[in-house]
C-alpha positions as CSV (number, residue, x, y, z in Angstrom):
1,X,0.0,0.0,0.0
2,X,1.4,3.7,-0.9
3,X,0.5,5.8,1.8
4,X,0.7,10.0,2.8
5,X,1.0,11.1,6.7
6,X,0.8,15.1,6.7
7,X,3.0,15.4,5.2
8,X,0.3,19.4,12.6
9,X,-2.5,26.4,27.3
10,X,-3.1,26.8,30.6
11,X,-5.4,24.8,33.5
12,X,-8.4,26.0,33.0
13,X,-11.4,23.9,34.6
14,X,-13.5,22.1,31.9
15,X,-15.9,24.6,31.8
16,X,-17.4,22.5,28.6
17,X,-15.8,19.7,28.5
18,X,-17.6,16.3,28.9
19,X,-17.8,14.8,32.6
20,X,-15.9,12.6,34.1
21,X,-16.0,8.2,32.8
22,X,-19.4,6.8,33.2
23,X,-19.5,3.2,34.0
24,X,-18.2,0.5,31.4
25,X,-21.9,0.2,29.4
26,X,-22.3,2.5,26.3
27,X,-22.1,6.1,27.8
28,X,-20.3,8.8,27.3
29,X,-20.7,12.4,29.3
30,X,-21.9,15.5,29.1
31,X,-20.2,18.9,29.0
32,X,-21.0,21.0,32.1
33,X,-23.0,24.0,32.1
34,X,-21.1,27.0,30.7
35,X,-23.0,29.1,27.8
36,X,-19.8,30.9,26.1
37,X,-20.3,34.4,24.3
38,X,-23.2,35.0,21.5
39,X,-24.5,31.6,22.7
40,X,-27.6,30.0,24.0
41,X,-27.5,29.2,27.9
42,X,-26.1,25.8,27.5
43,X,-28.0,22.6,29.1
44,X,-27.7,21.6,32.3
45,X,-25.0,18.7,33.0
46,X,-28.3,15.8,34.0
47,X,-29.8,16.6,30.7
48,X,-27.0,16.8,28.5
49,X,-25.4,13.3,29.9
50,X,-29.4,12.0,29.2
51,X,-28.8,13.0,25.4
52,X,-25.3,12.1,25.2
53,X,-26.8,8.6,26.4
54,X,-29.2,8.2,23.6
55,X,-26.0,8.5,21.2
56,X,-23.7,6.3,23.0
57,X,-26.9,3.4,22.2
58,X,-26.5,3.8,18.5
59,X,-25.5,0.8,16.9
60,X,-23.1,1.0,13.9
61,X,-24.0,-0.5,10.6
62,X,-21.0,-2.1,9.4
63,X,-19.9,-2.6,5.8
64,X,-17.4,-2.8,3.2
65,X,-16.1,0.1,2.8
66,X,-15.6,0.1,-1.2
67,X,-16.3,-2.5,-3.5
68,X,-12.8,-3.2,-4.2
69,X,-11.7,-2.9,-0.5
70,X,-11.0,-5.7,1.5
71,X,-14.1,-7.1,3.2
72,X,-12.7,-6.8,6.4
73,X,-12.1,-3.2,6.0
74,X,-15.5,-1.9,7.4
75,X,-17.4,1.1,7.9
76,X,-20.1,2.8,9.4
77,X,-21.5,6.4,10.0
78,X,-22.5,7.6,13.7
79,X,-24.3,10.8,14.7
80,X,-22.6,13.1,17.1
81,X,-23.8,16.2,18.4
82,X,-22.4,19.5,16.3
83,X,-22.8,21.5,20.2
84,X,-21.5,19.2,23.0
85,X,-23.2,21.7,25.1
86,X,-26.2,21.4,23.3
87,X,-26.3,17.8,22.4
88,X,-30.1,17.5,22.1
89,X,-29.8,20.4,19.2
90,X,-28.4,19.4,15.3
91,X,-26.2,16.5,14.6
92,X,-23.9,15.8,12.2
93,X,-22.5,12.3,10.8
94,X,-19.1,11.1,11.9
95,X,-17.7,8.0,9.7
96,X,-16.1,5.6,11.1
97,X,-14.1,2.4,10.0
98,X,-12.1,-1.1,11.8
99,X,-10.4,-4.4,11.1
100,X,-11.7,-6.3,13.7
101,X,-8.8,-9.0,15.4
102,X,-8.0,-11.8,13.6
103,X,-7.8,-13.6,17.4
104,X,-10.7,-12.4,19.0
105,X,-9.7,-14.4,22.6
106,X,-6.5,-12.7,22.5
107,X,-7.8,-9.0,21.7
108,X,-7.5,-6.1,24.5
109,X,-9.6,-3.4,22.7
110,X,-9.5,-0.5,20.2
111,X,-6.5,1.0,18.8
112,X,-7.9,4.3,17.3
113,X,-5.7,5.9,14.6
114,X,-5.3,9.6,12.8
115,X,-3.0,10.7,10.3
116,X,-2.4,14.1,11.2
117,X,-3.7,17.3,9.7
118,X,-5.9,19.5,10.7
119,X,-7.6,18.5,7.3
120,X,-6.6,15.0,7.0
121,X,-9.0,11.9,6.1
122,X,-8.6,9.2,8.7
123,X,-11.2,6.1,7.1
124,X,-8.0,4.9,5.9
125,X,-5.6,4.4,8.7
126,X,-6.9,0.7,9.8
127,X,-5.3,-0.6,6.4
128,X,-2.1,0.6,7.1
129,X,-1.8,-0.1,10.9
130,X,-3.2,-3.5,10.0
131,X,-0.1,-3.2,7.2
132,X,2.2,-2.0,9.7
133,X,1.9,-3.2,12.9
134,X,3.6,-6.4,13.7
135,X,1.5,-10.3,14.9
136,X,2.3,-9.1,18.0
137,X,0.2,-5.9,18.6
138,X,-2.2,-6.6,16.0
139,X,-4.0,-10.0,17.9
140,X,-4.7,-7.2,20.5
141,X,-6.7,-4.6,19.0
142,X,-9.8,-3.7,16.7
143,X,-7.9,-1.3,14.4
144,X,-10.6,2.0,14.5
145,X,-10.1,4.8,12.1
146,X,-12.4,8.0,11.9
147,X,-12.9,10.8,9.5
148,X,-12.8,13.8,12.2
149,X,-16.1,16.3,12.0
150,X,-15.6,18.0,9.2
151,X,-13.7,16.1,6.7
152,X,-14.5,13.7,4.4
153,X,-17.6,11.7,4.8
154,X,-17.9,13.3,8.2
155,X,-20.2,16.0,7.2
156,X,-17.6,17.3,4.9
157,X,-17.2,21.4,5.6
158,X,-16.7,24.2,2.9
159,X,-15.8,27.6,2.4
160,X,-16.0,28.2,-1.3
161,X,-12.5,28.9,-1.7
162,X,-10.6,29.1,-4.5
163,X,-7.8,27.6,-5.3
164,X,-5.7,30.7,-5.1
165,X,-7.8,31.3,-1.6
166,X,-6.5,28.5,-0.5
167,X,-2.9,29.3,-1.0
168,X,-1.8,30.3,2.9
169,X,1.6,30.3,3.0
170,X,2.8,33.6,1.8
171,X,5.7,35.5,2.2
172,X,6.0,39.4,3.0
173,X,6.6,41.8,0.6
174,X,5.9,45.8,1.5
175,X,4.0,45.8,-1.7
176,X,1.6,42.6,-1.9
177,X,1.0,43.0,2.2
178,X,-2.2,44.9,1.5
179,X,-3.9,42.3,-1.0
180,X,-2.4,39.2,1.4
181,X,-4.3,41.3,4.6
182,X,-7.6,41.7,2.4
183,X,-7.2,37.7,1.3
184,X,-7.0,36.8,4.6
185,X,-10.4,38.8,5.2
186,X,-12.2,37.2,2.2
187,X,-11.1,33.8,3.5
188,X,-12.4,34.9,6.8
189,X,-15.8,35.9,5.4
190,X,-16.3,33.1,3.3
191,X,-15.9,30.6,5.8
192,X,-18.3,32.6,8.1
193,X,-21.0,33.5,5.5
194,X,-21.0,29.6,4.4
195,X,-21.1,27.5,7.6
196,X,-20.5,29.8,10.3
197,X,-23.0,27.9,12.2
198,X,-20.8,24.8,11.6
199,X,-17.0,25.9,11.8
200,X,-16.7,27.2,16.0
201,X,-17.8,23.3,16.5
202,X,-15.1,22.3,14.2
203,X,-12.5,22.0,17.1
204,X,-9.9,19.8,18.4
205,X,-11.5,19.4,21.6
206,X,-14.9,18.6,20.0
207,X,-13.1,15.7,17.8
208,X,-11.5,14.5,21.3
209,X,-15.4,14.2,22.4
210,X,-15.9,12.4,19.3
211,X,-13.6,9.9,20.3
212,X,-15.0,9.6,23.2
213,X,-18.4,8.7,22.1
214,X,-17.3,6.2,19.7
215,X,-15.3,4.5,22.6
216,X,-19.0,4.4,24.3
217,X,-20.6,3.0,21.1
218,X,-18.2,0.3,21.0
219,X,-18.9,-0.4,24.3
220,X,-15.3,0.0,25.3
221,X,-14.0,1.6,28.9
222,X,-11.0,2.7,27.4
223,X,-8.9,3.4,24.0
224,X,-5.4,3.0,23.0
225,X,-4.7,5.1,20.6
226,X,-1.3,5.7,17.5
227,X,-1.5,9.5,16.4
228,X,0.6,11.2,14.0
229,X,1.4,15.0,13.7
230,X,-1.8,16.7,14.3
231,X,-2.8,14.0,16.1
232,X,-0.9,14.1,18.5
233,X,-2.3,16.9,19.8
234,X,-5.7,15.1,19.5
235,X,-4.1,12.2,21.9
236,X,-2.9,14.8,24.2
237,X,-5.7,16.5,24.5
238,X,-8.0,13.6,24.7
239,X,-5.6,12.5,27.8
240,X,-6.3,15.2,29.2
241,X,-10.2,15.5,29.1
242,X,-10.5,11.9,29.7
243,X,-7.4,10.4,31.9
244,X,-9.4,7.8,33.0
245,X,-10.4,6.2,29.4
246,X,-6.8,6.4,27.7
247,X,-5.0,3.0,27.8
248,X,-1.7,2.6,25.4
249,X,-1.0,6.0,23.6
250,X,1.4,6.4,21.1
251,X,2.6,10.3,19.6
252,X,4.6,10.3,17.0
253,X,5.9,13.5,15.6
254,X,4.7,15.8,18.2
255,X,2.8,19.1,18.2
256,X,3.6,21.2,21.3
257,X,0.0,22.1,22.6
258,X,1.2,25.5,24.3
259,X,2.0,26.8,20.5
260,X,-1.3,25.6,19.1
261,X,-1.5,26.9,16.6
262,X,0.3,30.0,15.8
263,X,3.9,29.4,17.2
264,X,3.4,26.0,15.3
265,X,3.0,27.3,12.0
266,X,6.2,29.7,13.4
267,X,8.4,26.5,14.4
268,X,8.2,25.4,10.7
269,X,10.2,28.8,10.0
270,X,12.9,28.2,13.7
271,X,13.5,24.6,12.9
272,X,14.1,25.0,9.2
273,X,17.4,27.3,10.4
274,X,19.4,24.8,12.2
275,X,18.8,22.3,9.0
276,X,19.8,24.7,7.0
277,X,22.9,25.1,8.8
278,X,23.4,21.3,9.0
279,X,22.3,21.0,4.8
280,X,25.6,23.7,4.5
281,X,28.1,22.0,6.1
282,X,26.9,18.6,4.7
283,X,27.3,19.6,1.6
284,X,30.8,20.9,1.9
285,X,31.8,17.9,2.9
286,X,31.2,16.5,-0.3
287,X,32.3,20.0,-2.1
288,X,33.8,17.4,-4.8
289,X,30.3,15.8,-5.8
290,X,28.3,19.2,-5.4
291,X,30.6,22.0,-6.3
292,X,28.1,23.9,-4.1
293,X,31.3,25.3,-2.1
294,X,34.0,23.8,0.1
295,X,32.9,25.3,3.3
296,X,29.4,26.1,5.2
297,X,29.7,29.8,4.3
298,X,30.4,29.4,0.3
299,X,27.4,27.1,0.5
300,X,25.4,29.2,2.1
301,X,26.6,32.4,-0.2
302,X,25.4,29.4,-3.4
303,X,22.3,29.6,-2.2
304,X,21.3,32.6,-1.6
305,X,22.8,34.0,-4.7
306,X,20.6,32.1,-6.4
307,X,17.6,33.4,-4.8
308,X,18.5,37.0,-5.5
309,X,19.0,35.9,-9.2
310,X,15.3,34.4,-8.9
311,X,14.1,37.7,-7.4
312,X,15.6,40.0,-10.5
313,X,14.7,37.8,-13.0
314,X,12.9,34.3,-12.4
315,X,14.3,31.5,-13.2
316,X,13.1,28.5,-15.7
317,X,12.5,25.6,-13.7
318,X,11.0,22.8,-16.3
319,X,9.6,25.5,-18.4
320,X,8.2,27.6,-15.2
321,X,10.0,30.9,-13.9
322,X,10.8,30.1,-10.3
323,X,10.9,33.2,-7.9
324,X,13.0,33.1,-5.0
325,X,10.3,33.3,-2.4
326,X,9.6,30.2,-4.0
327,X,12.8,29.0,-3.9
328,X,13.0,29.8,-0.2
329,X,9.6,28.0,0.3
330,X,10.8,24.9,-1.3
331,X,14.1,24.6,0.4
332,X,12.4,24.8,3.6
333,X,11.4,20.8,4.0
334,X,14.0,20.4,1.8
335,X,16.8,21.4,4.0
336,X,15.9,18.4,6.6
337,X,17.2,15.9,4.5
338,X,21.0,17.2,3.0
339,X,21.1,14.9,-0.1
340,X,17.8,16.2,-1.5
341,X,18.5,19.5,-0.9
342,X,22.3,19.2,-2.0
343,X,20.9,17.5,-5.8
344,X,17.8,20.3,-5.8
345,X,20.3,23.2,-5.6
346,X,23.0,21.6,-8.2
347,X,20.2,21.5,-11.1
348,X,18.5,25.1,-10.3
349,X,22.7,26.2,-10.5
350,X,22.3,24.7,-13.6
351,X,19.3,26.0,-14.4
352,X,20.0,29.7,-13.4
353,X,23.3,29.4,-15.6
354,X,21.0,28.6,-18.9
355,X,22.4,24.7,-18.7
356,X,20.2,21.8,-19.4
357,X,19.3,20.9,-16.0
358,X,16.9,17.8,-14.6
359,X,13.6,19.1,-14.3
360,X,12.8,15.9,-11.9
361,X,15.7,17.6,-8.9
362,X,14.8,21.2,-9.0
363,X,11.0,20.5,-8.5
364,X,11.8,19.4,-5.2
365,X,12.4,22.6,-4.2
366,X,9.4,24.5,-6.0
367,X,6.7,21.8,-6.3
368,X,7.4,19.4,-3.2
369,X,6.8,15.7,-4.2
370,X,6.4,12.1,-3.1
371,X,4.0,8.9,-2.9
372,X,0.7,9.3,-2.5
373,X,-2.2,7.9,-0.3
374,X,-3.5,4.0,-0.7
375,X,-4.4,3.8,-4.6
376,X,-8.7,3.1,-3.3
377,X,-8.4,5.7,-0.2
378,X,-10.9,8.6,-0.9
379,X,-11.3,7.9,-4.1
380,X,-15.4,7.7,-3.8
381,X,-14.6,10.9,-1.8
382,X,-14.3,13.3,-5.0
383,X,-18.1,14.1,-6.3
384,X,-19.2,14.5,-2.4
385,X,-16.6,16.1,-0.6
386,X,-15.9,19.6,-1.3
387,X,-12.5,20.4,-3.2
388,X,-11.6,23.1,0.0
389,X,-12.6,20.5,2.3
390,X,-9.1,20.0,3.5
391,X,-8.3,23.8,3.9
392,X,-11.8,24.5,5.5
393,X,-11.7,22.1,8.1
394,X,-7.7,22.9,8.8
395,X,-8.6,26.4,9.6
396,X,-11.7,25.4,11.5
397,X,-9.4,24.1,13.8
398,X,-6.5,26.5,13.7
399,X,-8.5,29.2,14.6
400,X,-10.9,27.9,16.7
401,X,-9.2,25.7,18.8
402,X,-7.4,29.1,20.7
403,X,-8.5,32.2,19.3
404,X,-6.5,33.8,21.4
405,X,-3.1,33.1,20.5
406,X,-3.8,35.3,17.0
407,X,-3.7,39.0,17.0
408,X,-6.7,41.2,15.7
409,X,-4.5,43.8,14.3
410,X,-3.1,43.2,10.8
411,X,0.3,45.4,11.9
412,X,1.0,43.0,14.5
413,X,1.8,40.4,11.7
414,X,3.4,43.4,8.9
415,X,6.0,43.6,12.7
416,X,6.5,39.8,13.4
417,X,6.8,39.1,9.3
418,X,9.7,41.8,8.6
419,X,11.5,40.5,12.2
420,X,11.2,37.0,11.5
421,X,12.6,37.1,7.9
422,X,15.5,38.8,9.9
423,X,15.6,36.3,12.3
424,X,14.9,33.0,10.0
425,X,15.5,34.3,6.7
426,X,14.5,31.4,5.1
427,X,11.1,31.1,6.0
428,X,10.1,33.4,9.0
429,X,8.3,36.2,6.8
430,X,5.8,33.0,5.4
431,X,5.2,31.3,8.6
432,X,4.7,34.7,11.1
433,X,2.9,37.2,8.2
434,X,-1.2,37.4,7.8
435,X,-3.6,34.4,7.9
436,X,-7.7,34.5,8.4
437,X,-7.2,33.5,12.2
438,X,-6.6,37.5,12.2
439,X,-10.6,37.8,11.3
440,X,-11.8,34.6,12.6
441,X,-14.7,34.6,15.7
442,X,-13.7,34.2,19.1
443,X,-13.3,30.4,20.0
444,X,-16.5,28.9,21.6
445,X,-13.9,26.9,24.8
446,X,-10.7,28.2,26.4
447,X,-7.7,26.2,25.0
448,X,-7.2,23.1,26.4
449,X,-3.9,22.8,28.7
450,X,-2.3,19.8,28.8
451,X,-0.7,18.7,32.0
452,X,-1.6,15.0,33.2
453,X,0.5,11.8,34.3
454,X,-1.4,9.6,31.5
455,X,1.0,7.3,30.2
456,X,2.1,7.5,26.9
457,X,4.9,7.4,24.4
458,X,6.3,10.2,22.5
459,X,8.5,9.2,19.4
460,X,10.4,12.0,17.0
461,X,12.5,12.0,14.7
462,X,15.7,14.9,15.2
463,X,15.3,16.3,11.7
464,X,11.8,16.5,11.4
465,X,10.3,19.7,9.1
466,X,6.8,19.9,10.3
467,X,7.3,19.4,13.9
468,X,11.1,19.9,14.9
469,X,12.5,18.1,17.9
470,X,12.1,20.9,20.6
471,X,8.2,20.7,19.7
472,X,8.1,17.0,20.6
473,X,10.5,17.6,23.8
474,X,7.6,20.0,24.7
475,X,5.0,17.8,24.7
476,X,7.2,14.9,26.7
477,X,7.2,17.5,29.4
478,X,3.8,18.2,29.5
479,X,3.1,14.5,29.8
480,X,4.3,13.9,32.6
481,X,3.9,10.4,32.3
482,X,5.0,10.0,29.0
483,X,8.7,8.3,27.8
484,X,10.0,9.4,24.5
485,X,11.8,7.8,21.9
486,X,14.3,10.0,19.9
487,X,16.3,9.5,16.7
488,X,19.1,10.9,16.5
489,X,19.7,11.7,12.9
490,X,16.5,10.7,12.1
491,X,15.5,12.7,9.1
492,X,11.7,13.2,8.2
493,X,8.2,13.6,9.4
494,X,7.0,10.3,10.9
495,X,9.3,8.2,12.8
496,X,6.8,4.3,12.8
497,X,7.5,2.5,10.9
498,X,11.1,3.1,9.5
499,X,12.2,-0.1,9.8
500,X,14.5,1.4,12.4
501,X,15.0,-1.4,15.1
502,X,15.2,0.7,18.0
503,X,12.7,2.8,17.5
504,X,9.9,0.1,16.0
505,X,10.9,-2.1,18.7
506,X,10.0,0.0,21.2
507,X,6.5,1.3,19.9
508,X,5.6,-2.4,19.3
509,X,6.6,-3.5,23.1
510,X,4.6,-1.1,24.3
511,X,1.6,-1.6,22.4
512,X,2.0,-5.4,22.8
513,X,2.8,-5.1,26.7
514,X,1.6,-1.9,27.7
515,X,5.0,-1.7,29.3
516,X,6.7,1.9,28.9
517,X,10.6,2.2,28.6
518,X,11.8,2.7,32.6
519,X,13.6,5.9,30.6
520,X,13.8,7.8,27.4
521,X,14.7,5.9,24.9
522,X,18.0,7.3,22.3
523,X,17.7,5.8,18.9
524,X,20.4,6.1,16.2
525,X,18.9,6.8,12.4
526,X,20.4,4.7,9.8
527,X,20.4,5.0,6.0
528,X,18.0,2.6,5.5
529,X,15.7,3.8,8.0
530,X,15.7,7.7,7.1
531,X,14.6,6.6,3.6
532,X,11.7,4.9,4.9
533,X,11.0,7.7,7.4
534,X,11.2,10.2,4.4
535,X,8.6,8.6,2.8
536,X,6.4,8.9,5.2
537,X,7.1,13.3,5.5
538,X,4.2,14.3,2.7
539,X,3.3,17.6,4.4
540,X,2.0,18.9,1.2
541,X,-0.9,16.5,0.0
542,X,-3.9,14.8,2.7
543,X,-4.9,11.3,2.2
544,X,-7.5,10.8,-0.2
545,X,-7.4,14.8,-1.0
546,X,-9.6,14.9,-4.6
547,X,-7.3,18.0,-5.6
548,X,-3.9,16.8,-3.5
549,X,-1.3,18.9,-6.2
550,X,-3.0,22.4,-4.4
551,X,-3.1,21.5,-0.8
552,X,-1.1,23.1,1.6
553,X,1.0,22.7,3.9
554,X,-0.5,20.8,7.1
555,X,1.0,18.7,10.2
């Protein structure tokens, strides 16, 4: 199977979170009392657990997913409330999928899955655990994957955007800032003239409650749970709703919940400097086979000669004038991994000198690139789910989740854009300028702060693009029960499975046992091992995405 992984606080008291763990029978609970801003008084906590009741009974109707899917690869559609706080008020659909044990006397539970986003199609993720995981682990569990609310088949949202609307990552110039302040606006006012009933519900915390109903419809007390990127955060923050219900939880890749979500967008710009530093003095190593320049500074004067070239006059990549903002946007995820970036930089030299160059090396850096989802996954997705499905629902989630962390005032980000393209010239103008969380509506909840002893079992790679080593650290801190596996030299964005011993072994002990390392765990990367990782570091395309060549960036 080819498959894509995106390629994603403090204590406050639940004030709508769900209660704490019924008993074992179907049941999930109720947010507490708490009517936010420009909202109905919500219910009181006996009524809302009384409605949240009549969901937990549902019972899924399982079956083949697609006709040319495996007939053990099921699925089923739920109902979930859109308002936890409202839960007797509209529903929407929430699609589910498993591979049920192949040993039922030998199974332990669920293993719930998601690849990462915010955005990203989950239905899928069953097939490759079941592809993935070894005998071991995989007599245990009921592999269950999900679309979250908003994507997919789960009452897929939309904004109407354009494809050029949907094109986020921009960098700072003095003379586009206006039109990139008034697209952020428009995206703003799209999303809240078409479903801005819908989108505040479209939040991490919500999709946590989600998973907590389907654990009661499954009549499970607990999950264990393998999230990826974006869902890490998910895992984390399910932990911390629901301490009592999470069983064997695996993070890999990890988002750091106290920059959710601006200051994660912002670590893509911080971590991409030290791998640019590393990418120089790799590749002066091996000044004989480049010729980018025998030391880290000629390398580094290479580069960014060429993207003042691309800024006077742009040049032809495969037929396509190539700015250097582009250039610089490129190189970012490139930089993580020295070879690709080393053999991208030798063909745009060539390239920028009028030479014959291989179209195939220097479209690394301006297009991105890489294997796509399973051949079958979302393909039935493409007449029903909208085309801005994925870019919708990601800044649903980006905004909403904590409103606060983005500034009202437009200047604020004209300041942090020209400072951060002096402090991280490679990417800090694109990753700290506008974006429509500047005009979003002020989030429904209070961010979630994560701070629990829940077990769990952090795994990251060192050279990861989309969330760099510190982020991951974060998170191990935050859990304080957590162990973490690291990489060292570990290149790209999704560490299980890389065929990496060390690393897989541990993951698959812990699943299988439920035992967690007695420390932190130091892995070594090997050649082998950082090829398989790479493949997995798509940030650029979701699963199953109907229009994957224009979707952004996502964790």
């Amino acid at each position: 199977m080819r498959r894509r992984r995106l390629a994603p606080l403090v204590a406050v008291s639940l004030t709508a979170a769900l209660a704490p763990a019924l008993a074992a029978s179907p049941a999930t609970a109720a947010p507490a009392a708490a009517p936010s801003a420009g909202t109905p008084s919500a219910v009181s906590p006996p009524a809302a657990k009384s409605a949240l009741d009549r969901y937990a009974k549902q019972k899924p109707d399982w079956k083949r997913c697609e006709a040319d899917s495996p007939a053990a690869y099921q699925c089923a559609t739920v109902k979930v409330p859109l308002d936890y706080r409202k839960p007797g008020g509209k529903r929407i659909d929430l699609a589910i999928s498993r591979i049920r044990t192949a040993e039922p006397g030998k199974r332990r539970g669920i293993l719930l899955s998601n690849p990462g986003g915010p955005g990203g199609e989950g239905l899928w993720m069953p097939m490759m655990m079941k592809e993935e995981l070894p005998a071991s682990v995989l007599k245990s569990y009921d592999l269950v994957g999900f679309d979250p609310r908003g994507v997919g088949r789960s009452s897929p949202v939309s904004c109407n955007l354009t494809p050029e609307q949907e094109n986020w990552l921009r960098p700072y110039r003095a003379e586009t800032y206006a039109k990139d302040v008034a697209w952020a606006r428009t995206v703003a006012d799209k999303c809240r003239k078409k479903m801005g009933d819908r989108l505040p519900h479209i939040t991490t915390r919500n999709t946590a409650r989600d998973l907590d109903l389907v654990r009661a419809i499954l009549g499970e007390k607990k999950i264990s749970y393998f999230g990826y990127s974006y869902g890490t955060y998910l895992g984390a923050v399910y932990a911390q709703l629901f301490p009592s219900r999470a069983d064997r939880f695996v993070l890999d890749s990890a988002v750091d919940p106290q920059r959710a979500w601006r200051g994660m967008i912002q670590w893509w710009a911080e971590g991409a400097e030290p791998a640019f530093d590393r990418w120089t003095e790799w590749a002066a190593a091996r000044s004989k086979t480049y010729g980018l320049g025998d030391t880290p500074k000629k390398v580094d004067r290479t580069f960014w000669n060429l993207v003042a070239q691309a800024d006077e006059d742009p040049i032809e990549v495969d037929g396509q004038p190539t700015t250097g903002d582009e250039i610089r946007d490129g190189m970012r995820a490139l930089a993580f991994t020295p070879k690709y970036a080393s053999e991208a930089v030798v063909e745009l030299k060539k390239a920028a000198a009028g030479k014959p160059a291989s179209a195939k090396k220097p479209a690394r850096i301006t297009e991105g690139g890489g294997t796509g989802a399973p051949e079958w996954a979302g393909k039935a997705l493409a007449a029903e789910t909208p085309a801005d499905n994925g870019t919708a629902s990601f800044w649903a989630v980006v905004c909403g989740d904590n409103s606060a962390a983005w500034s009202r005032d437009p200047e604020t980000y004209r300041r942090d854009a020209i400072e951060d393209k002096g402090r991280y010239p490679l990417y800090g103008d694109f990753a700290s300028s506008i974006k429509p969380c500047a005009f979003w509506w002020k989030s429904a909840e209070p961010v979630t702060v994560v701070k629990n002893k829940v077990g769990s079992l952090v795994v990251q790679n060192e050279w990861d693009s989309q969330t760099p080593l510190p982020s991951g650290q974060a998170l191990h801190a935050q859990l304080k029960g957590s162990k973490m596996v690291t990489v060292l030299g570990g290149e790209g964005h999704g560490v299980y499975p890389s065929g990496n011993a060390c690393a897989d072994g541990a993951v698959n002990r812990y699943l299988a046992t439920g035992k967690l390392p007695a420390k932190d765990v130091t892995c070594r990367a090997t050649a082998e091992s950082n090829a398989r990782a790479r493949q997995n570091q798509k940030p650029d395309v979701l699963p199953g995405s109907p229009v994957p060549e224009r979707a952004p960036n996502r964790f």
